[in-house]
Gaussian input, Z-matrix of N, CA and C with variables (Angstrom, degrees):
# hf/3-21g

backbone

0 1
 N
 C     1     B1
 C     2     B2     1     A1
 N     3     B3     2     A2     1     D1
 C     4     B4     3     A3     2     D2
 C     5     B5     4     A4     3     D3
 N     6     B6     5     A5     4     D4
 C     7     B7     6     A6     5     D5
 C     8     B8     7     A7     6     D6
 N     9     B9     8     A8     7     D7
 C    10    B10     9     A9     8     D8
 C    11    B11    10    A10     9     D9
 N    12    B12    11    A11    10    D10
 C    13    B13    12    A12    11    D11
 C    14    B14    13    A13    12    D12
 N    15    B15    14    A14    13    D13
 C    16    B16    15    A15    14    D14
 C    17    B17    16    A16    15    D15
 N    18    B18    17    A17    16    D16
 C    19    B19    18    A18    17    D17
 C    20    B20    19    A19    18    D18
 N    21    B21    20    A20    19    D19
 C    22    B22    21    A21    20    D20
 C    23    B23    22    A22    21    D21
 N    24    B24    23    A23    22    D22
 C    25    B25    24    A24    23    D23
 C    26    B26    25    A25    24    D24
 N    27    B27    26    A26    25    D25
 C    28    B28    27    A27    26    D26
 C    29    B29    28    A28    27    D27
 N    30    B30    29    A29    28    D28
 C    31    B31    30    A30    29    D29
 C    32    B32    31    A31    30    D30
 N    33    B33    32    A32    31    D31
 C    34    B34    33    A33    32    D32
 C    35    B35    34    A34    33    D33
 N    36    B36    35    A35    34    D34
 C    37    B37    36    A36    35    D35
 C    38    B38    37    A37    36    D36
 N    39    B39    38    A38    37    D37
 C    40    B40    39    A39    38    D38
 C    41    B41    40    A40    39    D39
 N    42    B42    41    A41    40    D40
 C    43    B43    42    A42    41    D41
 C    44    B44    43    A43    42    D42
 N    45    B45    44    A44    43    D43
 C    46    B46    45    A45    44    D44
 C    47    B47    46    A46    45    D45
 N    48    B48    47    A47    46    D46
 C    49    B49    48    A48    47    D47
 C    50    B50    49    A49    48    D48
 N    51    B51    50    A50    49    D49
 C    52    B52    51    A51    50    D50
 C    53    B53    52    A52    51    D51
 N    54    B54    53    A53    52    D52
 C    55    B55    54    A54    53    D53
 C    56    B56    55    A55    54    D54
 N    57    B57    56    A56    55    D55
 C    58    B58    57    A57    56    D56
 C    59    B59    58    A58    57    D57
 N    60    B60    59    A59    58    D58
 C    61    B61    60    A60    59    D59
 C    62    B62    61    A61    60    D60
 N    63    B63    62    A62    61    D61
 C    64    B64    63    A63    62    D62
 C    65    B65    64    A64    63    D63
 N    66    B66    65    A65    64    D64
 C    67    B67    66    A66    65    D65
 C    68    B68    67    A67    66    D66
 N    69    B69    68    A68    67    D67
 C    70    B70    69    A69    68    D68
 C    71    B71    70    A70    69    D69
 N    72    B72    71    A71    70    D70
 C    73    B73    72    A72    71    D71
 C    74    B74    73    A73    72    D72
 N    75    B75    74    A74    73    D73
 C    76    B76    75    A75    74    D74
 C    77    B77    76    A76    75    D75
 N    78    B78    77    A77    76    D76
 C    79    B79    78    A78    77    D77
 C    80    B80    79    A79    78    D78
 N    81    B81    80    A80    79    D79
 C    82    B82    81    A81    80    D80
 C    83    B83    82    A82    81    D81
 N    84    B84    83    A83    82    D82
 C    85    B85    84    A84    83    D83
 C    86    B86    85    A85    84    D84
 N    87    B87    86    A86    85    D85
 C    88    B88    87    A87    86    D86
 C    89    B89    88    A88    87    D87
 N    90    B90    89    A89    88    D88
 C    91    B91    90    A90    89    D89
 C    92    B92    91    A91    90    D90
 N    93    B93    92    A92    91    D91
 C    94    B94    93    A93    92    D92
 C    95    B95    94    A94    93    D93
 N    96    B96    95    A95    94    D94
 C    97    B97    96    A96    95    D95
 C    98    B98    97    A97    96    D96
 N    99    B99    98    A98    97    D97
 C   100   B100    99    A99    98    D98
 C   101   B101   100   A100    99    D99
 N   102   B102   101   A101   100   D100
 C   103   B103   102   A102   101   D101
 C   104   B104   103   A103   102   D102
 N   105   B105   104   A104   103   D103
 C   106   B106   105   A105   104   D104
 C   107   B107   106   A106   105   D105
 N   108   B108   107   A107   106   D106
 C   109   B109   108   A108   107   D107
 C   110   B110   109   A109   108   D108
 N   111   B111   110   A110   109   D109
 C   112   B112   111   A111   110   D110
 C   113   B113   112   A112   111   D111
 N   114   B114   113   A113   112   D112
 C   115   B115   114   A114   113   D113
 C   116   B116   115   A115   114   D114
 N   117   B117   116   A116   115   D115
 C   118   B118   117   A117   116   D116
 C   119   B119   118   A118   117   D117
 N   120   B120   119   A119   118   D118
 C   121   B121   120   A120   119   D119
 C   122   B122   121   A121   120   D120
 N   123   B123   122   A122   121   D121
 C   124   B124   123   A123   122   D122
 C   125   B125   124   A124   123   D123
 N   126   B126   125   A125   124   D124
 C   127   B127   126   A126   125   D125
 C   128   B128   127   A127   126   D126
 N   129   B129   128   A128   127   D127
 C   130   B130   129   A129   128   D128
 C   131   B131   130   A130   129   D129
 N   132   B132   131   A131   130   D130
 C   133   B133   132   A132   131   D131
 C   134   B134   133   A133   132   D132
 N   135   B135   134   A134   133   D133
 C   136   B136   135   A135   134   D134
 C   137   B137   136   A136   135   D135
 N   138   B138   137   A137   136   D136
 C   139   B139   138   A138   137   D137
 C   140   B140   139   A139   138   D138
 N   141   B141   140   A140   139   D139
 C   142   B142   141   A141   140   D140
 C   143   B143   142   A142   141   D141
 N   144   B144   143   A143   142   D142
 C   145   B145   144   A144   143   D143
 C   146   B146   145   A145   144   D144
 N   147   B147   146   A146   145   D145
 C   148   B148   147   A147   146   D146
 C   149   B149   148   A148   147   D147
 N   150   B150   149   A149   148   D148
 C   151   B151   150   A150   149   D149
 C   152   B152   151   A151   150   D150
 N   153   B153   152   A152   151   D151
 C   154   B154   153   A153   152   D152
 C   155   B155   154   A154   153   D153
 N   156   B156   155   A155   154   D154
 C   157   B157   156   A156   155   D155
 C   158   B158   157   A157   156   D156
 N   159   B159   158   A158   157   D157
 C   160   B160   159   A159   158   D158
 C   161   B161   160   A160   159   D159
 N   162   B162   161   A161   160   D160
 C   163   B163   162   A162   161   D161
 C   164   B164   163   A163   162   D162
 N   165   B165   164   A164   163   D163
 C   166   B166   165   A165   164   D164
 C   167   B167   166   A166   165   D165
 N   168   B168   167   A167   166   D166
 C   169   B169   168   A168   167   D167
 C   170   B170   169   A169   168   D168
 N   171   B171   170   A170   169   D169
 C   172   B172   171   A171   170   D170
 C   173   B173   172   A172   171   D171
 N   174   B174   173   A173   172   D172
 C   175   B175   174   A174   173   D173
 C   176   B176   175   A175   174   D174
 N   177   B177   176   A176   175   D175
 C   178   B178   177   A177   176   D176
 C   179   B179   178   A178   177   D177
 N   180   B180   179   A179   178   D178
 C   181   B181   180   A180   179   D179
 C   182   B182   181   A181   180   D180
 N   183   B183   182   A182   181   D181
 C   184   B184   183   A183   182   D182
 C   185   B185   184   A184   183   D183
 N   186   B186   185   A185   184   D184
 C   187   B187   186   A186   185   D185
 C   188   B188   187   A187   186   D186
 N   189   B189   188   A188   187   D187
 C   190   B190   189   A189   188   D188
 C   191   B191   190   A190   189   D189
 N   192   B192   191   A191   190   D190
 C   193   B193   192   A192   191   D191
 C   194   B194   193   A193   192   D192
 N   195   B195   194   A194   193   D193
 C   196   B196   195   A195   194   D194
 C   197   B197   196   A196   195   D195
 N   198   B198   197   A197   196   D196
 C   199   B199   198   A198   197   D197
 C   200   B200   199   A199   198   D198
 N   201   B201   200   A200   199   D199
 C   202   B202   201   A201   200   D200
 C   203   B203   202   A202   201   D201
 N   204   B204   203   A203   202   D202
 C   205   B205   204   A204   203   D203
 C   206   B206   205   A205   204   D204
 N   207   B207   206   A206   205   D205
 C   208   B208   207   A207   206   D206
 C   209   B209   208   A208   207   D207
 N   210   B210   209   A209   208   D208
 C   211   B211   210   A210   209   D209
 C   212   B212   211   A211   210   D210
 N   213   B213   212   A212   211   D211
 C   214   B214   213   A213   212   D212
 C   215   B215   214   A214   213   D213
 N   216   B216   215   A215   214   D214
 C   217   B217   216   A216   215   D215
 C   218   B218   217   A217   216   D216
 N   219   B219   218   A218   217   D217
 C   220   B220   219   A219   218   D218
 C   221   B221   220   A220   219   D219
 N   222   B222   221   A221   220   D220
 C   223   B223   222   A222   221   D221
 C   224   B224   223   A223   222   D222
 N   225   B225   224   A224   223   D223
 C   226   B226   225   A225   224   D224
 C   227   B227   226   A226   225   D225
 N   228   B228   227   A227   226   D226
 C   229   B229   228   A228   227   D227
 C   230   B230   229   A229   228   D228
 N   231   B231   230   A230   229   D229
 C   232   B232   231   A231   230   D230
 C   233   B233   232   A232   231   D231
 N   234   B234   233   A233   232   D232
 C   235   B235   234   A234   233   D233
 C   236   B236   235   A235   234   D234
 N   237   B237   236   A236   235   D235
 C   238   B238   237   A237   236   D236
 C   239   B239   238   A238   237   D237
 N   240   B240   239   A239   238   D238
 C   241   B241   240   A240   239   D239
 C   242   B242   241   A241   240   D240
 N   243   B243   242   A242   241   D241
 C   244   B244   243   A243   242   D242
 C   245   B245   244   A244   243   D243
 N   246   B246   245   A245   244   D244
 C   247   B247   246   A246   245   D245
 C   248   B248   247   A247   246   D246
 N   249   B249   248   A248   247   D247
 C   250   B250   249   A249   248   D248
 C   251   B251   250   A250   249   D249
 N   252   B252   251   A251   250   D250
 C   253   B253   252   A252   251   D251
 C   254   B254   253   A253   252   D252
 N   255   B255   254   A254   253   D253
 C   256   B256   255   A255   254   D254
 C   257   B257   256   A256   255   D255

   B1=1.4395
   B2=1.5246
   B3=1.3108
   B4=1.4185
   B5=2.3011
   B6=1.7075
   B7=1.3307
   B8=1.5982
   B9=1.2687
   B10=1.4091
   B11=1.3917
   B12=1.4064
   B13=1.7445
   B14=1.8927
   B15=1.2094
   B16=1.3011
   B17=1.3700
   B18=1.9857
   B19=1.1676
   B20=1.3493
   B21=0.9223
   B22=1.2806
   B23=1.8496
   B24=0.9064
   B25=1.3526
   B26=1.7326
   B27=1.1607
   B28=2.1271
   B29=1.3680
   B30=1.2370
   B31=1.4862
   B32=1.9033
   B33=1.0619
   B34=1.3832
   B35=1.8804
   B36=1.3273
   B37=1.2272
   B38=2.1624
   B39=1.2992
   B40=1.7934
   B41=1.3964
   B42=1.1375
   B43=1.4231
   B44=1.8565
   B45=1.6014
   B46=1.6301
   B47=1.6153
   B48=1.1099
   B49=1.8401
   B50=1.8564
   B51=1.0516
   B52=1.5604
   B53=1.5673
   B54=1.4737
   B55=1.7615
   B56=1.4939
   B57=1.4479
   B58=1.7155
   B59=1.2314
   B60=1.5340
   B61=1.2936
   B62=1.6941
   B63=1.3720
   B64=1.4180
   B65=1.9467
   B66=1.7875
   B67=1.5222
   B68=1.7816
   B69=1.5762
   B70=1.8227
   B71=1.7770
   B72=1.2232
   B73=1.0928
   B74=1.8625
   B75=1.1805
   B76=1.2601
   B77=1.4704
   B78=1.1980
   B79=1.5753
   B80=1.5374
   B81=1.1962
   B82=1.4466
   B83=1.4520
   B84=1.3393
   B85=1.6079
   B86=1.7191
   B87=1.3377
   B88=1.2442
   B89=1.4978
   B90=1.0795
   B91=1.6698
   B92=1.8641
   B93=1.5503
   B94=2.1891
   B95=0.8729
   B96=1.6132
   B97=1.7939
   B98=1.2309
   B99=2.1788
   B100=1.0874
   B101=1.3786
   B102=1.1189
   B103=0.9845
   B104=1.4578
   B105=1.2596
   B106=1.5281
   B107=1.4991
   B108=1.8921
   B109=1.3290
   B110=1.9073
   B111=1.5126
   B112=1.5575
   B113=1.7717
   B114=1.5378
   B115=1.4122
   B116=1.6784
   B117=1.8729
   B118=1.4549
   B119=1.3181
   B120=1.2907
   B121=1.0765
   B122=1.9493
   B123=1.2743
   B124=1.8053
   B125=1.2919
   B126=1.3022
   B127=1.5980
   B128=1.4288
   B129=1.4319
   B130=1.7617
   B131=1.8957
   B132=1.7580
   B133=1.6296
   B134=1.4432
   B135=1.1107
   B136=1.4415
   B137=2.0636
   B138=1.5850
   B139=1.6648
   B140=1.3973
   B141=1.8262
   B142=1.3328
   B143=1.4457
   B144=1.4454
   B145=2.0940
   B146=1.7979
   B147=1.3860
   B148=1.9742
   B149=1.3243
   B150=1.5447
   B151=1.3436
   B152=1.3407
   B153=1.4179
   B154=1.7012
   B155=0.9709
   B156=1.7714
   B157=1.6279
   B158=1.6144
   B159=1.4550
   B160=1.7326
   B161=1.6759
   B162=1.2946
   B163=1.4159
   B164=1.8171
   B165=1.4249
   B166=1.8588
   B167=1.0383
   B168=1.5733
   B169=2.1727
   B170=1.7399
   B171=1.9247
   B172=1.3549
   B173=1.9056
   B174=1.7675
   B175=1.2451
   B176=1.3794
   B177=1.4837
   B178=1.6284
   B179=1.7732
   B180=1.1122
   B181=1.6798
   B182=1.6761
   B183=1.6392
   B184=1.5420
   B185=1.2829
   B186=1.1208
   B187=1.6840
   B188=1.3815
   B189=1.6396
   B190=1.2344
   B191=1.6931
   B192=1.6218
   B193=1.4648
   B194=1.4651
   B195=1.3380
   B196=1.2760
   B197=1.3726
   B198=1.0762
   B199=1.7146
   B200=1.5007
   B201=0.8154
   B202=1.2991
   B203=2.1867
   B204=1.1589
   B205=1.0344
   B206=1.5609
   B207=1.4336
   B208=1.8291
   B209=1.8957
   B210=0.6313
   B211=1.9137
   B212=1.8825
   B213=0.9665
   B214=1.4039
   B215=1.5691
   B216=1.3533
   B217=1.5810
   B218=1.8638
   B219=1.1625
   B220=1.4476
   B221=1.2750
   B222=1.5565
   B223=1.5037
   B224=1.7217
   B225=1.8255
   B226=0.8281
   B227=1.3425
   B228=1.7569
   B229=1.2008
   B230=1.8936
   B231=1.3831
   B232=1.5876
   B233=2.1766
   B234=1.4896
   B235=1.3475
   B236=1.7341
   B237=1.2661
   B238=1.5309
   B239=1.2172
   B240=1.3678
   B241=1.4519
   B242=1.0601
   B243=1.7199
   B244=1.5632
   B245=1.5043
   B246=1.3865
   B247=1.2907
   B248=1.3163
   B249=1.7259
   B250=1.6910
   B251=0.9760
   B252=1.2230
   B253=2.1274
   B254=1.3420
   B255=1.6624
   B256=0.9130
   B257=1.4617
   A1=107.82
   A2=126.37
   A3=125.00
   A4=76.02
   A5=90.89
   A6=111.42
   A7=124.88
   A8=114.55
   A9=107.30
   A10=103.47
   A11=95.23
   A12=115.86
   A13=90.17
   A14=137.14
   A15=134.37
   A16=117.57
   A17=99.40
   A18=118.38
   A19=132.18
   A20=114.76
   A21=116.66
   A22=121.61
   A23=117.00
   A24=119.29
   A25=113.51
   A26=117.42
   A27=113.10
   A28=97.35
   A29=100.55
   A30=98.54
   A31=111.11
   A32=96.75
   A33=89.31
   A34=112.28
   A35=128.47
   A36=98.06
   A37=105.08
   A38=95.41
   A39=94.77
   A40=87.00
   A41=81.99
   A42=118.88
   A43=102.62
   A44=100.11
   A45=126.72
   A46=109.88
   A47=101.20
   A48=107.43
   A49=95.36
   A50=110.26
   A51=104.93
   A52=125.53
   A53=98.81
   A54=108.75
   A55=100.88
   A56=100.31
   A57=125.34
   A58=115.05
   A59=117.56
   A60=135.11
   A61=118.21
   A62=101.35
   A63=112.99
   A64=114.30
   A65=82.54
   A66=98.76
   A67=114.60
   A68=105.55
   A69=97.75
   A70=82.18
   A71=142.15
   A72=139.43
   A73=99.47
   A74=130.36
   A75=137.81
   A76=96.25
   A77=151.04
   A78=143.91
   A79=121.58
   A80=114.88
   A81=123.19
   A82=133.68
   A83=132.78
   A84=81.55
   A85=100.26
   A86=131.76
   A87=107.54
   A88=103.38
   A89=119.26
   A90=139.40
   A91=116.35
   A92=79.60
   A93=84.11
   A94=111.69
   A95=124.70
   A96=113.73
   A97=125.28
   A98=110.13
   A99=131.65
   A100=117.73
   A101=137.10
   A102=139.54
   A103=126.45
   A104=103.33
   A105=117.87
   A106=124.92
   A107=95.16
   A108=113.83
   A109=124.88
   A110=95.02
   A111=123.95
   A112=107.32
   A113=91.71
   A114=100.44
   A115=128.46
   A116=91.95
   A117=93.64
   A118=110.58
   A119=120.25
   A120=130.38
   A121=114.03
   A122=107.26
   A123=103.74
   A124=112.37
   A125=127.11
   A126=121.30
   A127=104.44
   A128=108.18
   A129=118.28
   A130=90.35
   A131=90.01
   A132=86.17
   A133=131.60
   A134=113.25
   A135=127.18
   A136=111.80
   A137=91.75
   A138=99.73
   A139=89.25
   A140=131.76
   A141=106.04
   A142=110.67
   A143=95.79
   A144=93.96
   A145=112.48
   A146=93.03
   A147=104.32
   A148=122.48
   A149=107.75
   A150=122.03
   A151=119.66
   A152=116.93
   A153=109.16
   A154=98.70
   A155=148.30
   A156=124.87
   A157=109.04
   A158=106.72
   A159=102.44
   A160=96.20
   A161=101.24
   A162=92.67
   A163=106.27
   A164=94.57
   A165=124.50
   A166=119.06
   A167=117.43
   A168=111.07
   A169=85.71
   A170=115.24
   A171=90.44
   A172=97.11
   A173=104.88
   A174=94.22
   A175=125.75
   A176=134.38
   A177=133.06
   A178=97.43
   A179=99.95
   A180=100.55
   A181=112.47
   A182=100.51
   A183=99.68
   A184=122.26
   A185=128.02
   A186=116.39
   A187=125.99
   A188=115.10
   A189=121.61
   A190=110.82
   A191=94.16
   A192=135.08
   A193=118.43
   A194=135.79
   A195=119.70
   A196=140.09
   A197=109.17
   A198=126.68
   A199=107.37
   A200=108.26
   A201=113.33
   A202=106.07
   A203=110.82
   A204=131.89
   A205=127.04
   A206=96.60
   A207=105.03
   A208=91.04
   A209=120.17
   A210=134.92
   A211=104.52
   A212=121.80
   A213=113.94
   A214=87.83
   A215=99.65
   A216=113.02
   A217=114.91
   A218=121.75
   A219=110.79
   A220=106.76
   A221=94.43
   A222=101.58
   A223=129.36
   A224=109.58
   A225=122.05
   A226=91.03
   A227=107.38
   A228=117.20
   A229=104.57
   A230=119.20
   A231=117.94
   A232=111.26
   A233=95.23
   A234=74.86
   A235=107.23
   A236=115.66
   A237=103.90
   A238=116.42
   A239=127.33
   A240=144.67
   A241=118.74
   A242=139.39
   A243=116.22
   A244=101.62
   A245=121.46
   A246=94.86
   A247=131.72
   A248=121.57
   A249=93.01
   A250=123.53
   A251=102.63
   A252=114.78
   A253=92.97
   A254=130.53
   A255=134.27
   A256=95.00
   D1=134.44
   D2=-151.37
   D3=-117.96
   D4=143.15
   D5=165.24
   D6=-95.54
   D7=134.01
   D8=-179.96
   D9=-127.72
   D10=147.48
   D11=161.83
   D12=103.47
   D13=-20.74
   D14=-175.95
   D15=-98.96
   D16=112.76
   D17=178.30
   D18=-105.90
   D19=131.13
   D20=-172.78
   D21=-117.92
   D22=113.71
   D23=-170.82
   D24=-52.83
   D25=142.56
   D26=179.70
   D27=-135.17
   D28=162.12
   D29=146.75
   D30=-138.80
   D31=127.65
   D32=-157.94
   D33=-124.14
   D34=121.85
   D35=-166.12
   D36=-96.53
   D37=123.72
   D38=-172.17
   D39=-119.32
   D40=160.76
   D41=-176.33
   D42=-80.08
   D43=109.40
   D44=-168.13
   D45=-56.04
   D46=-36.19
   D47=-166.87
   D48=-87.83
   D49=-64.10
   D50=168.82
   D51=-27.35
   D52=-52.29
   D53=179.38
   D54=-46.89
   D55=-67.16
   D56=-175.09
   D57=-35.69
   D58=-50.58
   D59=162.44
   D60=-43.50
   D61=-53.88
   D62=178.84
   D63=-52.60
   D64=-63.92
   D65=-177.19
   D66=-41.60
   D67=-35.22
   D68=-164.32
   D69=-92.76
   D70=-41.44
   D71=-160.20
   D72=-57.90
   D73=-56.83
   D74=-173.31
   D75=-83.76
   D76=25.56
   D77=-157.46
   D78=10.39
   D79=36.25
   D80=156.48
   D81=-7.31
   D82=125.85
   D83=154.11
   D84=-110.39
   D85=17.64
   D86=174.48
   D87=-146.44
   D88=161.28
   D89=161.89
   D90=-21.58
   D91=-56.04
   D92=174.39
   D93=-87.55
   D94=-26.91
   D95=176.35
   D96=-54.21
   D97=-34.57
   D98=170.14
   D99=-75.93
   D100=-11.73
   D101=170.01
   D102=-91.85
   D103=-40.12
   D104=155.77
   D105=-30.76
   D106=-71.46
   D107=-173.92
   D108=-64.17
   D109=-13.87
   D110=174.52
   D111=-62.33
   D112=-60.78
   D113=-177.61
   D114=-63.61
   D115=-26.57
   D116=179.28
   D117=-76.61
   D118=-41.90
   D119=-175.25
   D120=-65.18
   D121=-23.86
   D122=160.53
   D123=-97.25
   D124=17.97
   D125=161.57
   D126=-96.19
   D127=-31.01
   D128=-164.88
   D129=-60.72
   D130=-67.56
   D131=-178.12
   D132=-38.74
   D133=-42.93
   D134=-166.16
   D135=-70.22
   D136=-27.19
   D137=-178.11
   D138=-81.69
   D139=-46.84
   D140=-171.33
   D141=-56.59
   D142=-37.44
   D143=-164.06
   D144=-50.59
   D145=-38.13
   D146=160.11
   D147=-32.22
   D148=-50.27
   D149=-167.14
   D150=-96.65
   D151=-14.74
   D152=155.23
   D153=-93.85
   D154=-21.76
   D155=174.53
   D156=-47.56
   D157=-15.45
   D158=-152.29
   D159=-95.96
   D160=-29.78
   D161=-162.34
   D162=-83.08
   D163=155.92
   D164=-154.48
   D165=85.87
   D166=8.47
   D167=-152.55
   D168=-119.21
   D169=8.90
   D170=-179.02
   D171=-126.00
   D172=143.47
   D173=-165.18
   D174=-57.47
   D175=166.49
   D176=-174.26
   D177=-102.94
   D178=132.73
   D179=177.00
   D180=-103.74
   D181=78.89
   D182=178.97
   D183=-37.66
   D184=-4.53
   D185=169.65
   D186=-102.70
   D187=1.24
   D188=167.35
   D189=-83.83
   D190=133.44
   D191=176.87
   D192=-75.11
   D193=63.10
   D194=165.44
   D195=-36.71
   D196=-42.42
   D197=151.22
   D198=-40.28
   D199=-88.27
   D200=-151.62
   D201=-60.87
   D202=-5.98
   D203=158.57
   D204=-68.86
   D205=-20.19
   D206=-170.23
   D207=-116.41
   D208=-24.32
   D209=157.02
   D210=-59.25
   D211=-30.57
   D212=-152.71
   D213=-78.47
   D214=164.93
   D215=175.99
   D216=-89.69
   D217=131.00
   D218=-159.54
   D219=-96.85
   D220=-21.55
   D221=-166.83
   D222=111.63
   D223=5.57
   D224=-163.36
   D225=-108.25
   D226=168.49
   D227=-173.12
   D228=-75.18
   D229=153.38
   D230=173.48
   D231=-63.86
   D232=130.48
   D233=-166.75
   D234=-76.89
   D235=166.60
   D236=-176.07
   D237=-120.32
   D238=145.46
   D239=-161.11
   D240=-42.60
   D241=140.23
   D242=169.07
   D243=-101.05
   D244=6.78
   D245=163.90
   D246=-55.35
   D247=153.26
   D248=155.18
   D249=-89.62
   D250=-179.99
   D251=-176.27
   D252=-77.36
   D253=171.70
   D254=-177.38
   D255=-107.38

């Protein structure tokens, strides 16, 4: 779960041409935007990489019906035709 609005001051020494790199590569216009969007974007990855480690590790319940799951009534209204009436 990614936090917003909380800043925290760094000082960090990175590598200048990389940032730069980053900044025109993502069309940036600044140093923290690019840096920002770096970080979100390796948390994003890292939760998917979570989520194929997980998958096969949960049991399959041979008696569940997908079908009959996409049949079930949801509770929504019937959608209605765009034909017109004649």
């Amino acid at each position: 779960m990614m936090c917003k609005n909380i800043h925290m001051p760094t000082n960090l020494a990175l590598d200048d041409r990389l940032i730069e790199d980053a900044r025109r590569a993502g069309s940036h216009k600044s140093k923290k935007e690019a840096v920002t969007a770096a970080l979100e974007e390796y948390v994003r990855k890292r939760e998917q990489m979570r989520i194929l480690e997980a998958f096969g590790t949960f049991p399959i319940d041979p008696a569940y019906d997908y079908k009959s799951e996409r049949r079930r009534n949801t509770g929504h209204a019937p959608k209605r035709s765009l034909r017109r009436r004649p």
